[in-house]
Backbone as JSON Lines, residues from 0, in Angstrom:
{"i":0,"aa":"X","n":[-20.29,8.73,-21.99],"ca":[-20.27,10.08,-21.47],"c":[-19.76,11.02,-22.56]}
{"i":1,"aa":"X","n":[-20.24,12.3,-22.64],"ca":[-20.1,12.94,-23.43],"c":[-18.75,14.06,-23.19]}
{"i":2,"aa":"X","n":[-17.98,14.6,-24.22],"ca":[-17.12,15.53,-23.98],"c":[-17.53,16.61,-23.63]}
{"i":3,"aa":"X","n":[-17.4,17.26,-22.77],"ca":[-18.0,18.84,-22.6],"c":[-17.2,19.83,-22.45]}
{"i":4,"aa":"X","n":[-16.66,20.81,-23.52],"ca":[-15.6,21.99,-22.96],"c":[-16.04,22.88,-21.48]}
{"i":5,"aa":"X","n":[-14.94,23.04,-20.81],"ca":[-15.53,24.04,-20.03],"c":[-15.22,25.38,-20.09]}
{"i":6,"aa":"X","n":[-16.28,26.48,-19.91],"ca":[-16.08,27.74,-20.21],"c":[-14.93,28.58,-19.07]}
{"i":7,"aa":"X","n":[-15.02,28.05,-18.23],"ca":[-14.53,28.94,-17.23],"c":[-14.33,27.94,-15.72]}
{"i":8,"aa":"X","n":[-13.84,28.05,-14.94],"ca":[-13.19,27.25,-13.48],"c":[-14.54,26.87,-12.68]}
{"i":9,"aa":"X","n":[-15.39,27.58,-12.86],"ca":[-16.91,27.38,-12.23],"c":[-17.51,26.67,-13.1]}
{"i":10,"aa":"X","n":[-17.17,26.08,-14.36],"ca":[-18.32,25.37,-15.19],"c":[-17.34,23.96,-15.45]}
{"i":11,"aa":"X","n":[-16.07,24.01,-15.37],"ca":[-15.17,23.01,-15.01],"c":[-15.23,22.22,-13.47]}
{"i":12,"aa":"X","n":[-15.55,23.07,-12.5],"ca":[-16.1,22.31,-11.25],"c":[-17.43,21.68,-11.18]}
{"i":13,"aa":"X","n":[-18.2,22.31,-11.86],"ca":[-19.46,21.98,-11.85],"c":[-19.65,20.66,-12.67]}
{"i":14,"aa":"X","n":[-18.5,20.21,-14.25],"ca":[-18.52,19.45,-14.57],"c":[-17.88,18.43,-13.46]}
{"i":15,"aa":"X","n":[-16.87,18.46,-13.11],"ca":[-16.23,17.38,-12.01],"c":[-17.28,16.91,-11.46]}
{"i":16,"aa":"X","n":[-17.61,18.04,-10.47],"ca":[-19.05,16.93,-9.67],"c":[-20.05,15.92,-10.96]}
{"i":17,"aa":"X","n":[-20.17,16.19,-11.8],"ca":[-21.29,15.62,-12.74],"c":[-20.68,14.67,-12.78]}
{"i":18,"aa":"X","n":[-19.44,14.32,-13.46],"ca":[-18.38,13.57,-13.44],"c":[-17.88,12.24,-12.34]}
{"i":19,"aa":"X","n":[-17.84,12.91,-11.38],"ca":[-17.82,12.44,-10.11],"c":[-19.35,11.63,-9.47]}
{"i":20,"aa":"X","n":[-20.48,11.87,-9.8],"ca":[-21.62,11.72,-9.33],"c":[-22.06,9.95,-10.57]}
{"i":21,"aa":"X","n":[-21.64,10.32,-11.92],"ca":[-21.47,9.19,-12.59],"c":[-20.89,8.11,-12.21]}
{"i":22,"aa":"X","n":[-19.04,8.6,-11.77],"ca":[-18.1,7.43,-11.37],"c":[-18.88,6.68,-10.34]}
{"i":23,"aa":"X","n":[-19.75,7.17,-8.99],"ca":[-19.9,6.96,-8.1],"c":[-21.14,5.94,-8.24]}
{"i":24,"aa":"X","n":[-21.59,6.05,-9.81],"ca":[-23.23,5.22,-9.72],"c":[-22.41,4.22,-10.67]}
{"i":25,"aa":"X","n":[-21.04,4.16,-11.44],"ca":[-20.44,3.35,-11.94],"c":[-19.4,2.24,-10.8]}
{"i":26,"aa":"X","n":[-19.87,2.81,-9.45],"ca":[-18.9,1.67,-8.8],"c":[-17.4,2.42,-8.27]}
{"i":27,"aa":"X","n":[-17.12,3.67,-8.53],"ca":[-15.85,4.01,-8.18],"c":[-15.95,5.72,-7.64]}
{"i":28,"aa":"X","n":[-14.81,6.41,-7.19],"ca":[-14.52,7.72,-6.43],"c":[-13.87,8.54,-7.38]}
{"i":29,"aa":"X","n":[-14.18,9.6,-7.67],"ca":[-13.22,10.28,-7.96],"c":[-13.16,11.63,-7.08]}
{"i":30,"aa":"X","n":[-12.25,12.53,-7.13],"ca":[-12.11,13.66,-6.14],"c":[-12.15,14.79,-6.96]}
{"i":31,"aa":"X","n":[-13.28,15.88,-6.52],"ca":[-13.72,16.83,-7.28],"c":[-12.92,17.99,-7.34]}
{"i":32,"aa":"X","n":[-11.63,17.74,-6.08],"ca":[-10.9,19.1,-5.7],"c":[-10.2,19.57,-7.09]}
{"i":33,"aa":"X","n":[-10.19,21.38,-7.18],"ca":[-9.63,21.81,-8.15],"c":[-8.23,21.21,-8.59]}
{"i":34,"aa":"X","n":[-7.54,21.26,-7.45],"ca":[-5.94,20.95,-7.43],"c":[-5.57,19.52,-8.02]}
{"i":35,"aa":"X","n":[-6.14,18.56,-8.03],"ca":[-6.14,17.53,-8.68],"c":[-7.47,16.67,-8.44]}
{"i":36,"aa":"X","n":[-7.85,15.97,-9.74],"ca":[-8.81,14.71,-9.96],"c":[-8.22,13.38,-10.04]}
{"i":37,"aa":"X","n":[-8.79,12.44,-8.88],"ca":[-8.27,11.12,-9.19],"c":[-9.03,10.16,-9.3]}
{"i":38,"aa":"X","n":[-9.26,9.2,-10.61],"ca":[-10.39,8.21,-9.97],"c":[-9.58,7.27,-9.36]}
{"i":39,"aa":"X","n":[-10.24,6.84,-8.38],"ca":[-10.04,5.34,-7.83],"c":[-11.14,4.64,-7.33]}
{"i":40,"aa":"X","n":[-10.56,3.53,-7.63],"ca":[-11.19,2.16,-7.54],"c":[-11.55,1.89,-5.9]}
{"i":41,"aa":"X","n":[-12.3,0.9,-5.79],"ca":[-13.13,0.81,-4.94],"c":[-12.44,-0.53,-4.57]}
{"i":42,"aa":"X","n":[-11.31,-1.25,-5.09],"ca":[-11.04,-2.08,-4.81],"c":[-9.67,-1.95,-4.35]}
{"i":43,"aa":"X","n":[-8.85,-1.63,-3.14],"ca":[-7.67,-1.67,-2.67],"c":[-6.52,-2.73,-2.54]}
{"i":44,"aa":"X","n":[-7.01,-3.86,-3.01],"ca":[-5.64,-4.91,-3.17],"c":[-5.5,-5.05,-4.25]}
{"i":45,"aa":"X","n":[-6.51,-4.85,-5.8],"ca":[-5.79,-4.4,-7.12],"c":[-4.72,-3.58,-7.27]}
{"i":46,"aa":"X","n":[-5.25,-2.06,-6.25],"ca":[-4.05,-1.05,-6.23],"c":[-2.61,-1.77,-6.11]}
{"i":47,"aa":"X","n":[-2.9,-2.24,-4.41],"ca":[-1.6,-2.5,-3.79],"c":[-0.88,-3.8,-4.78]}
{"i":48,"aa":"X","n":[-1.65,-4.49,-5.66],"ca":[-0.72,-5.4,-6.13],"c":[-0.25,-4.86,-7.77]}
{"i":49,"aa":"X","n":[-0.98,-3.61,-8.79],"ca":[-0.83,-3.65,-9.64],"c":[0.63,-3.03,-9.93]}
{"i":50,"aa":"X","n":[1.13,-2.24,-8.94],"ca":[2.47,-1.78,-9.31],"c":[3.78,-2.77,-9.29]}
{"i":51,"aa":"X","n":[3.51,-3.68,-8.7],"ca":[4.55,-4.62,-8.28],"c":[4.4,-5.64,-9.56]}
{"i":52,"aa":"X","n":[3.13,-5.63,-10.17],"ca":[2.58,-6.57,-11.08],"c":[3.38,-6.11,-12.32]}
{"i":53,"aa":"X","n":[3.54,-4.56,-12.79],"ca":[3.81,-3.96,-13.39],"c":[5.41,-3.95,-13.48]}
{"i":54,"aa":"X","n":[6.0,-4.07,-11.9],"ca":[8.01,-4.42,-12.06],"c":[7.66,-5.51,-12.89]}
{"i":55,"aa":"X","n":[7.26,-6.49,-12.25],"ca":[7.88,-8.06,-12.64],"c":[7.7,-8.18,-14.35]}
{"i":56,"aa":"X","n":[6.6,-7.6,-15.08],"ca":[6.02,-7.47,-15.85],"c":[7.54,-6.93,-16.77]}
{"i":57,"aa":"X","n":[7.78,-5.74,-16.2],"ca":[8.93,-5.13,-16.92],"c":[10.66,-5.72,-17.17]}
{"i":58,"aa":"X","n":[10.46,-6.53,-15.58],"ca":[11.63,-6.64,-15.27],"c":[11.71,-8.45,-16.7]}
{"i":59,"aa":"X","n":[10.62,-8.94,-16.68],"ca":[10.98,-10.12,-17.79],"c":[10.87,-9.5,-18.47]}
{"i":60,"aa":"X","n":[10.42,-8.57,-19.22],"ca":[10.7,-7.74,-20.96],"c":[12.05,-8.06,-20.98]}
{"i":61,"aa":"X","n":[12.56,-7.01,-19.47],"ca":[14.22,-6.87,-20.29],"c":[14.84,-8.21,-20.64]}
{"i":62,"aa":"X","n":[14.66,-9.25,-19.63],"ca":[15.38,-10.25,-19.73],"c":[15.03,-10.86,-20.77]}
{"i":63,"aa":"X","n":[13.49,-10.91,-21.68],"ca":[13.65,-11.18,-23.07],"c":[14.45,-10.28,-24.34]}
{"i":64,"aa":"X","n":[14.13,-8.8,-23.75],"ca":[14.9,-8.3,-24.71],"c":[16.78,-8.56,-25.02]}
{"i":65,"aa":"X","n":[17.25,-9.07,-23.54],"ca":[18.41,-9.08,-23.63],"c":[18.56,-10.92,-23.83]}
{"i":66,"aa":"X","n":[17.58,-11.59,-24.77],"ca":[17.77,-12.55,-25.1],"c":[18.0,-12.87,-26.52]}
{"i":67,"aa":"X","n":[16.85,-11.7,-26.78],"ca":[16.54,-11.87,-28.34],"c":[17.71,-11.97,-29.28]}
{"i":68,"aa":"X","n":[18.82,-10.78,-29.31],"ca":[19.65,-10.81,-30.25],"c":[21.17,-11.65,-29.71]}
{"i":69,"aa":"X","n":[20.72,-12.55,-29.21],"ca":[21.73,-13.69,-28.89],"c":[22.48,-14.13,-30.45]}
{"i":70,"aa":"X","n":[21.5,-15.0,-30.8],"ca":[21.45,-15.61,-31.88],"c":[21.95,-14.93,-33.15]}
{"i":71,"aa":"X","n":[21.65,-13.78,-33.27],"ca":[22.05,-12.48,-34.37],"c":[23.57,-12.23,-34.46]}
{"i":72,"aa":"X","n":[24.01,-12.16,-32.75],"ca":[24.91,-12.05,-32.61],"c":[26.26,-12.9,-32.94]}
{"i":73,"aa":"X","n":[25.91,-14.3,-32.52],"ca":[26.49,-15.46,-32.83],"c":[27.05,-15.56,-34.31]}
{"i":74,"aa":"X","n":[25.67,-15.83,-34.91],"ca":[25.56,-15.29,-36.47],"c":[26.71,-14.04,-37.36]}
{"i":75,"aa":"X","n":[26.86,-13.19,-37.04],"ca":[27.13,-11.97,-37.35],"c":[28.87,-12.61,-37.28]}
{"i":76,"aa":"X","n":[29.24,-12.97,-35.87],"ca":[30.45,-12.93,-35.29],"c":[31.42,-14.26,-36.11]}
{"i":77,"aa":"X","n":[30.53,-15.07,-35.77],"ca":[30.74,-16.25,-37.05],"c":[31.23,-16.13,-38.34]}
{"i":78,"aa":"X","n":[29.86,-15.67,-38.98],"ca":[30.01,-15.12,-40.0],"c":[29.52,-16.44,-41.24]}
{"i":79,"aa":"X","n":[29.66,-15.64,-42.4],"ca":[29.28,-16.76,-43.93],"c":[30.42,-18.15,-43.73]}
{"i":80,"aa":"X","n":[31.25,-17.87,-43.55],"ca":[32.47,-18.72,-43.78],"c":[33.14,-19.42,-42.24]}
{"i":81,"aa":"X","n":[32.53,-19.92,-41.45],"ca":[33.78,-19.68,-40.46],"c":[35.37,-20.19,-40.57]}
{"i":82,"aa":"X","n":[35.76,-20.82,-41.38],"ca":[36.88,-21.42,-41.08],"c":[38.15,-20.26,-41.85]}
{"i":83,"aa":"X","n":[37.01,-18.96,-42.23],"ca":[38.4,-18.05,-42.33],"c":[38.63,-17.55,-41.74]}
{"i":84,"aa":"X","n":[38.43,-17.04,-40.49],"ca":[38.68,-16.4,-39.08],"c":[38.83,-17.44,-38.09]}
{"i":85,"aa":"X","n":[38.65,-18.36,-38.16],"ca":[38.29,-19.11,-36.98],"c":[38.52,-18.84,-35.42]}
{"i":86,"aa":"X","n":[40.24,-18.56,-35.33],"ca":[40.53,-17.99,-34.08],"c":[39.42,-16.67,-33.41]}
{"i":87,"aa":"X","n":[39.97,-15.78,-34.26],"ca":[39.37,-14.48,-33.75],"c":[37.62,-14.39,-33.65]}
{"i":88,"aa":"X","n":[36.87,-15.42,-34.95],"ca":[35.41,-15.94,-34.49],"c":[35.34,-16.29,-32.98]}
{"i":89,"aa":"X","n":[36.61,-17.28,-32.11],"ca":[35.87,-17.77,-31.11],"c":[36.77,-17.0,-29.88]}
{"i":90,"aa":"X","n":[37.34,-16.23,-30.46],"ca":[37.82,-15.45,-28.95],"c":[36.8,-14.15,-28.79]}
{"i":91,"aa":"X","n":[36.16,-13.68,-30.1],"ca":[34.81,-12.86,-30.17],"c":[33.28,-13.48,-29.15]}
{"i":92,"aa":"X","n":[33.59,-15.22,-29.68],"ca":[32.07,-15.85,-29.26],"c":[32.29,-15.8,-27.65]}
{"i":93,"aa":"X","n":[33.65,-16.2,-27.17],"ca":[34.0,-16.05,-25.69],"c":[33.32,-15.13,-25.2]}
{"i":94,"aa":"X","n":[34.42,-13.49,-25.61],"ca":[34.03,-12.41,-24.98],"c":[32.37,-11.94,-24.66]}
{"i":95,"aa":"X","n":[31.76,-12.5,-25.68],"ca":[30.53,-11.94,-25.96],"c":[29.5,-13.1,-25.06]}
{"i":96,"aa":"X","n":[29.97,-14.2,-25.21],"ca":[29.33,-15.04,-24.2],"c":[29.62,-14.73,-22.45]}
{"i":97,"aa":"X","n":[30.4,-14.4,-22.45],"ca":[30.91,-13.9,-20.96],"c":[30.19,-12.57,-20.96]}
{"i":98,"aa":"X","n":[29.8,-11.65,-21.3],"ca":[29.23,-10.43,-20.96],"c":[28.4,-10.26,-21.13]}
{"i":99,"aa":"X","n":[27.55,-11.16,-22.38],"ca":[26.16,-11.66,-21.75],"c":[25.66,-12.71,-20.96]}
{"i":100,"aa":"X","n":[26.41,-13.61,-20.36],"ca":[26.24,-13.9,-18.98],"c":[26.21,-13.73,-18.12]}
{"i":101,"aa":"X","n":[27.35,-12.16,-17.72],"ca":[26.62,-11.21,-17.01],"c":[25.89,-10.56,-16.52]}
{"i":102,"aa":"X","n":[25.34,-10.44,-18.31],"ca":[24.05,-9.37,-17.78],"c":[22.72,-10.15,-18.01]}
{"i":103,"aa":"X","n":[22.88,-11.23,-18.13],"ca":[21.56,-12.37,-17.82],"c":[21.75,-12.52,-16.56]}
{"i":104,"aa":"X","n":[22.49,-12.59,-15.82],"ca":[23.03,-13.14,-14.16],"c":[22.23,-11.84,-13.46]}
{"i":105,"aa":"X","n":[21.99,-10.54,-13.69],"ca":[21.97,-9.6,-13.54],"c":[20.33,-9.54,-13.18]}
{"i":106,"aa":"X","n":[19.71,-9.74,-14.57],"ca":[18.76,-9.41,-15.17],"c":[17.59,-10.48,-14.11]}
{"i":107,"aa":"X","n":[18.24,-11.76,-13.83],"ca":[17.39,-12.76,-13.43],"c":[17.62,-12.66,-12.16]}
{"i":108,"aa":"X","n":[17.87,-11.68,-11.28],"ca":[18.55,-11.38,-9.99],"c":[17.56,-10.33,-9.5]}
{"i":109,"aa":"X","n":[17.58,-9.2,-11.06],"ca":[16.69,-8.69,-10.99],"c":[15.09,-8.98,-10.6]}
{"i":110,"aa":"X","n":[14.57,-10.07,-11.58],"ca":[13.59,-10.72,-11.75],"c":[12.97,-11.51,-10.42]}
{"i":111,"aa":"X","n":[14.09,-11.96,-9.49],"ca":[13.92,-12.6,-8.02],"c":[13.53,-11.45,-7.23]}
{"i":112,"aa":"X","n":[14.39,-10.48,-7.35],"ca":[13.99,-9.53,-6.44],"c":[12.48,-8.63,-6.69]}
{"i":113,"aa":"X","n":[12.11,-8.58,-7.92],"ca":[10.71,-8.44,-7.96],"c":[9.4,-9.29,-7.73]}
{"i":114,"aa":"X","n":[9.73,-10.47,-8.03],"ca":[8.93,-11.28,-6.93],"c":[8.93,-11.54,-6.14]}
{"i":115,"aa":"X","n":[10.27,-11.11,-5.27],"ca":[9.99,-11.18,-3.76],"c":[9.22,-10.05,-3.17]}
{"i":116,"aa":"X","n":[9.51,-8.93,-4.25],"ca":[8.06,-7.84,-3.67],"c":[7.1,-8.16,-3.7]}
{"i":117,"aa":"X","n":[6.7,-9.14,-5.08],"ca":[5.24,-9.22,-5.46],"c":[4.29,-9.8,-4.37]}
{"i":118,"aa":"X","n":[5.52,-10.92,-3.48],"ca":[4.88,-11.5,-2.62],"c":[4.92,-10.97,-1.75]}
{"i":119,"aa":"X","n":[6.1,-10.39,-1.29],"ca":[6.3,-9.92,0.35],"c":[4.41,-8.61,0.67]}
{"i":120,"aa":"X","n":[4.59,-8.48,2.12],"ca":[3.64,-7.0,2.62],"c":[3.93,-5.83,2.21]}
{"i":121,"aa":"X","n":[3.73,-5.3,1.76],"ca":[4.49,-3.5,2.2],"c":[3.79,-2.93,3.14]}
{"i":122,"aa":"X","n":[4.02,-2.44,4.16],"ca":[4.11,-1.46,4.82],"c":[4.49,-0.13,4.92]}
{"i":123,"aa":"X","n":[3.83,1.06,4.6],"ca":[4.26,2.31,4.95],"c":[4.56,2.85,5.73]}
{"i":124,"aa":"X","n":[3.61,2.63,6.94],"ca":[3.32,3.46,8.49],"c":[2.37,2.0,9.1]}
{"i":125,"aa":"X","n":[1.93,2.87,9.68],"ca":[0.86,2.19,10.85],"c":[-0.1,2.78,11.19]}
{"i":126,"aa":"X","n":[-1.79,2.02,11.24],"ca":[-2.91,2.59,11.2],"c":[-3.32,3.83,12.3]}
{"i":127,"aa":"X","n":[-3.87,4.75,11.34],"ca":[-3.75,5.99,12.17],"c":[-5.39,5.56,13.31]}
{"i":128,"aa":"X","n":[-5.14,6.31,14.5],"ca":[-5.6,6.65,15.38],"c":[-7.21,7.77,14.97]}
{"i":129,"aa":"X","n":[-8.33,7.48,15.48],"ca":[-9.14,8.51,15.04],"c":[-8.62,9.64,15.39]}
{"i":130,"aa":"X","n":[-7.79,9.65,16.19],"ca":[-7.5,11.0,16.87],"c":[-6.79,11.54,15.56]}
{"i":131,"aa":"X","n":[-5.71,10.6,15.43],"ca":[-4.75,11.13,14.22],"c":[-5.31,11.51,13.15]}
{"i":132,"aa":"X","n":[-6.96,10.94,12.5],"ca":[-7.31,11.26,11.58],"c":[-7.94,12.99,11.79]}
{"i":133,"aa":"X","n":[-8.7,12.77,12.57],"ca":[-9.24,14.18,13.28],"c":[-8.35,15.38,12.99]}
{"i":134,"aa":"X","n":[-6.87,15.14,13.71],"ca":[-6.06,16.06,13.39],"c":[-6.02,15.81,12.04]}
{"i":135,"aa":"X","n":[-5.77,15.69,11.36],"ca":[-5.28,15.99,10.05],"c":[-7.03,16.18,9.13]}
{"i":136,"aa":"X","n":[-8.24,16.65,9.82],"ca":[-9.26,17.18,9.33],"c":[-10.29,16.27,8.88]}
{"i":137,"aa":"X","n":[-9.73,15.11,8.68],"ca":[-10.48,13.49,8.56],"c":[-10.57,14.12,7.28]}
{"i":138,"aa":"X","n":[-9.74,14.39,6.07],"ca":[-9.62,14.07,4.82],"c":[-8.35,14.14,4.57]}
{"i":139,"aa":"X","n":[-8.47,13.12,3.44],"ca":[-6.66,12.72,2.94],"c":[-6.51,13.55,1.79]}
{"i":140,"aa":"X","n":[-4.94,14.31,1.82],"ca":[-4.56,15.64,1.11],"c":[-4.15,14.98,-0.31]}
{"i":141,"aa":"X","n":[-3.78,13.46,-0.78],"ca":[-4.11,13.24,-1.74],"c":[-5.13,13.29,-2.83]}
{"i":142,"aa":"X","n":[-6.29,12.45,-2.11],"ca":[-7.32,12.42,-2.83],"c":[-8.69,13.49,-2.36]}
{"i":143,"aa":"X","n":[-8.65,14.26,-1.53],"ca":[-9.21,15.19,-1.11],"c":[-10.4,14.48,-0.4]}
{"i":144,"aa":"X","n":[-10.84,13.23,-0.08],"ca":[-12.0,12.96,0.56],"c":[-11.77,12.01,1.93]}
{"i":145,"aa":"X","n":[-13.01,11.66,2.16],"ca":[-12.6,11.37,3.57],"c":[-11.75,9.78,3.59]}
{"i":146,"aa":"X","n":[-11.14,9.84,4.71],"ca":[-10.2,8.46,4.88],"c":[-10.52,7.48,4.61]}
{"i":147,"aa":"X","n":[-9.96,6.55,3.9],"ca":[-10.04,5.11,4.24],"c":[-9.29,3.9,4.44]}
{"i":148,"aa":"X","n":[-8.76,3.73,5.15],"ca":[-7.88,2.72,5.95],"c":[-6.99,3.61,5.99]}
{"i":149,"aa":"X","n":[-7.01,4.23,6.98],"ca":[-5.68,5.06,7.12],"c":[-4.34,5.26,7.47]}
{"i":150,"aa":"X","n":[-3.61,5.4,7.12],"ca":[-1.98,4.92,7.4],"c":[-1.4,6.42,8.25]}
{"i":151,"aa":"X","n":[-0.57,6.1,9.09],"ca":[0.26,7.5,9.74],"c":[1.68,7.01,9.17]}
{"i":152,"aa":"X","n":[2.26,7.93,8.69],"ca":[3.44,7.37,8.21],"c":[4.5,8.1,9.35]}
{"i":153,"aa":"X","n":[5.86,7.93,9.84],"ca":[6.99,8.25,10.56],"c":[6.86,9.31,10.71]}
{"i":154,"aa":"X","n":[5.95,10.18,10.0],"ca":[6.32,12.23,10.02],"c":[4.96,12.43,10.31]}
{"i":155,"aa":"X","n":[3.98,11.46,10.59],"ca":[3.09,11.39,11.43],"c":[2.08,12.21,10.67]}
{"i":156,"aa":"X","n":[2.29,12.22,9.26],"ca":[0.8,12.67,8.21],"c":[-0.08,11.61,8.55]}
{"i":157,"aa":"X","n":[-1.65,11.62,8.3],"ca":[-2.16,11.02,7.73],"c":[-2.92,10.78,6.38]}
{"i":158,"aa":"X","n":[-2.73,9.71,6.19],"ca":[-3.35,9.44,4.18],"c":[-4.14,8.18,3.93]}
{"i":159,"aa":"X","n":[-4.77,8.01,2.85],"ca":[-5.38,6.93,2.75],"c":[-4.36,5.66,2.3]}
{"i":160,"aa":"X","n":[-4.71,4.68,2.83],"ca":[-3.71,3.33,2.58],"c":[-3.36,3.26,1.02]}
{"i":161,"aa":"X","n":[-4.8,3.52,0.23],"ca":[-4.84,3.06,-1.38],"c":[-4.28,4.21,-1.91]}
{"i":162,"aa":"X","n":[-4.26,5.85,-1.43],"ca":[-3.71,6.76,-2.26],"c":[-1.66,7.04,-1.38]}
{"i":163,"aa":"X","n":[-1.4,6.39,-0.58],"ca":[-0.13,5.98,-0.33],"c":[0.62,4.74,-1.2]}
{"i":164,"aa":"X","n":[-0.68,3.83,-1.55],"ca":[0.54,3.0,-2.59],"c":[0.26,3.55,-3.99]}
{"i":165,"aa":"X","n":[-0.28,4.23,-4.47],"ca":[-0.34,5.12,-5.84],"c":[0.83,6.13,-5.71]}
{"i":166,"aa":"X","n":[0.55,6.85,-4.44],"ca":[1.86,7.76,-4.69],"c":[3.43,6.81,-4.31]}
{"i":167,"aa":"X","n":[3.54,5.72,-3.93],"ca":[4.97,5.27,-3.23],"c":[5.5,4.31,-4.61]}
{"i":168,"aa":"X","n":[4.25,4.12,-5.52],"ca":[5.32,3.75,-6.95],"c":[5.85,4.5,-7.52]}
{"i":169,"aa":"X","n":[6.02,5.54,-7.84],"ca":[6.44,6.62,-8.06],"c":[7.26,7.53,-7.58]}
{"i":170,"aa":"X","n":[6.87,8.1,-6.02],"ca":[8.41,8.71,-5.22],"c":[8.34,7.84,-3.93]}
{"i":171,"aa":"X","n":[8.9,8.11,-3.11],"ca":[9.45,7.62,-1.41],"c":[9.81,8.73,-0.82]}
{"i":172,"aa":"X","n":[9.2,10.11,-0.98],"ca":[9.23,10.76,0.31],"c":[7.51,11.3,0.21]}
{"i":173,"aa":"X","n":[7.33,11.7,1.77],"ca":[6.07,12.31,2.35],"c":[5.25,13.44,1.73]}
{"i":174,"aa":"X","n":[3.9,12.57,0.73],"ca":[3.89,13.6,-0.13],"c":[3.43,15.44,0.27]}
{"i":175,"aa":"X","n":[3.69,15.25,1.85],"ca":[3.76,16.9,2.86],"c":[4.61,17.57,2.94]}
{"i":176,"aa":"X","n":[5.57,16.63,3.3],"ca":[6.65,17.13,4.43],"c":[7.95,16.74,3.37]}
{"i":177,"aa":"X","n":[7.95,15.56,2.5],"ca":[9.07,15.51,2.08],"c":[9.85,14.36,2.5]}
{"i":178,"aa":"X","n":[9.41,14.18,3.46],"ca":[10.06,13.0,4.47],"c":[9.79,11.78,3.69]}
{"i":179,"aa":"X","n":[11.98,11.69,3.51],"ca":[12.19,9.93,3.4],"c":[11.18,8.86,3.52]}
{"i":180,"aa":"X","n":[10.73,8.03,3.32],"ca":[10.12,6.96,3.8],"c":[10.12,5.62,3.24]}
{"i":181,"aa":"X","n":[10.53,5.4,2.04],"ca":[11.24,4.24,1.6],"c":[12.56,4.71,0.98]}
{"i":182,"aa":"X","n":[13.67,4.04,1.5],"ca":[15.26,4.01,0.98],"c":[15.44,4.33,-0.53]}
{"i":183,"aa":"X","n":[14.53,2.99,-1.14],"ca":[14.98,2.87,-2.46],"c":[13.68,3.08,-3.42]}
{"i":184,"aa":"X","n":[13.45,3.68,-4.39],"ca":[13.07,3.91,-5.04],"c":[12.45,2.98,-6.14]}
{"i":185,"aa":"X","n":[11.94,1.83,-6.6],"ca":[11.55,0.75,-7.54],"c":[10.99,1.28,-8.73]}
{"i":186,"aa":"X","n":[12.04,1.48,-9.89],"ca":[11.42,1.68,-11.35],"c":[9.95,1.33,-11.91]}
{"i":187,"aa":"X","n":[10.07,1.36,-12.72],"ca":[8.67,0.52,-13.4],"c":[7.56,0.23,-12.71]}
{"i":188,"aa":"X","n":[7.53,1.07,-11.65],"ca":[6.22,0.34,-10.67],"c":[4.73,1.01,-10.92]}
{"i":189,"aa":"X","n":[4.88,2.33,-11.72],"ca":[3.86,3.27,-12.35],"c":[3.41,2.75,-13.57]}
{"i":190,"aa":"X","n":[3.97,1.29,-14.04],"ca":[4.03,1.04,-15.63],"c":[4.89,1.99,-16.75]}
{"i":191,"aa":"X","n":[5.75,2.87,-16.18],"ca":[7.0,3.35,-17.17],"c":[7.71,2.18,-17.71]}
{"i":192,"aa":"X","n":[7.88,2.12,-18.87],"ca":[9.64,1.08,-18.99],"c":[10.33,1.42,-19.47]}
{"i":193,"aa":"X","n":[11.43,0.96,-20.11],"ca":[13.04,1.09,-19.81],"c":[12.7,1.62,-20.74]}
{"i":194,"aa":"X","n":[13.78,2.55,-21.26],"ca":[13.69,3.36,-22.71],"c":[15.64,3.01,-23.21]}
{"i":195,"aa":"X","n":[16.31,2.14,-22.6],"ca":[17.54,1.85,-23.17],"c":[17.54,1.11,-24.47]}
{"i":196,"aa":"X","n":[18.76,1.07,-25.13],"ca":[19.05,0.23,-26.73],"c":[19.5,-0.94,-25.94]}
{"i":197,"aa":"X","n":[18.88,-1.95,-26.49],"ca":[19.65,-3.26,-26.53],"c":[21.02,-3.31,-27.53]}
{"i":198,"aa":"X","n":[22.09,-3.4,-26.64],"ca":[23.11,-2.9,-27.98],"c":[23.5,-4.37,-28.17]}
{"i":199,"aa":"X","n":[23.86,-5.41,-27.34],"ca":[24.23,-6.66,-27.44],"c":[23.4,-7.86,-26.92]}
């Protein structure tokens, strides 16, 4: 497909649909509305599993990253010589073994609890009602087109199942109303990762 500037908001819509009319002979949706373009896939349990795919994914980085400079460390603390420090070498190797046992204890705690997402259901809401879809115009305010598998969530929007787990890696309230709807929030589930220093 070719790049095409657009001159003006009417030749930028006009590209979307062109755009959109391709995705659609390529197998997938995208949404032509001004306010946002999304493609998606035609396949809804890739969605629902790639964010969770994406913790676990992250959550072993860290636990390799907080493996790697084990050894460096040891090394360093040791030192060329050990038997001229010796004491203070192994009340160093202690401390440092104890607080990264910590945060390996931590890390692999971490790592359980993301595969228990990977496996567990999620649930948002519960399948909306035609009625429910009706009211809400029988199109979802995410992706601007018409429903598919539709979820009513607690504040009683309706949305599409596949553009509720796109938006719920990312925030946990109602992308309308605002409304709470998952407690906790799960990092890395958009494919962001950690941007901390491994200091030890």
């Amino acid at each position: 497909m070719d790049v095409v500037p657009a001159s003006s908001a009417c030749d930028l819509q006009h590209l979307l649909y062109l755009f959109a009319a391709e995705c659609e002979a390529a197998g997938m949706r995208i949404s032509t509305s001004k306010s946002e373009a999304m493609v998606l896939s035609r396949k809804p349990m890739e969605c629902l599993l790639q964010g969770k795919f994406y913790l676990v994914i992250e959550e072993l980085s860290q636990l390799f990253r907080a493996l790697v400079p084990i050894q460096l460390w040891y090394k360093y603390i040791i030192g060329e010589d050990p038997s001229t420090s010796y004491f203070l070498g192994a009340v160093l190797i202690i401390i440092y073994s104890l607080c990264k046992l910590f945060d390996l204890c931590g890390r692999i705690s971490a790592i359980r609890k993301a595969v228990a997402i990977l496996c567990s259901a999620q649930s948002y809401g519960v399948r909306a009602s035609s009625q429910q879809c009706s009211e809400a115009g029988d199109t979802c305010a995410i992706c601007q087109s018409d429903f598919r598998d539709p979820v009513a969530l607690l504040c009683q929007h309706v949305f599409c199942e596949e553009c509720l787990c796109l938006w719920f890696d990312r925030e946990r309230t109602c992308p309308l109303c605002r409304t709470v709807v998952i407690e906790t929030l799960r990092c890395w589930k958009d494919g962001t990762t950690s941007a901390h220093f491994q200091i030890y």
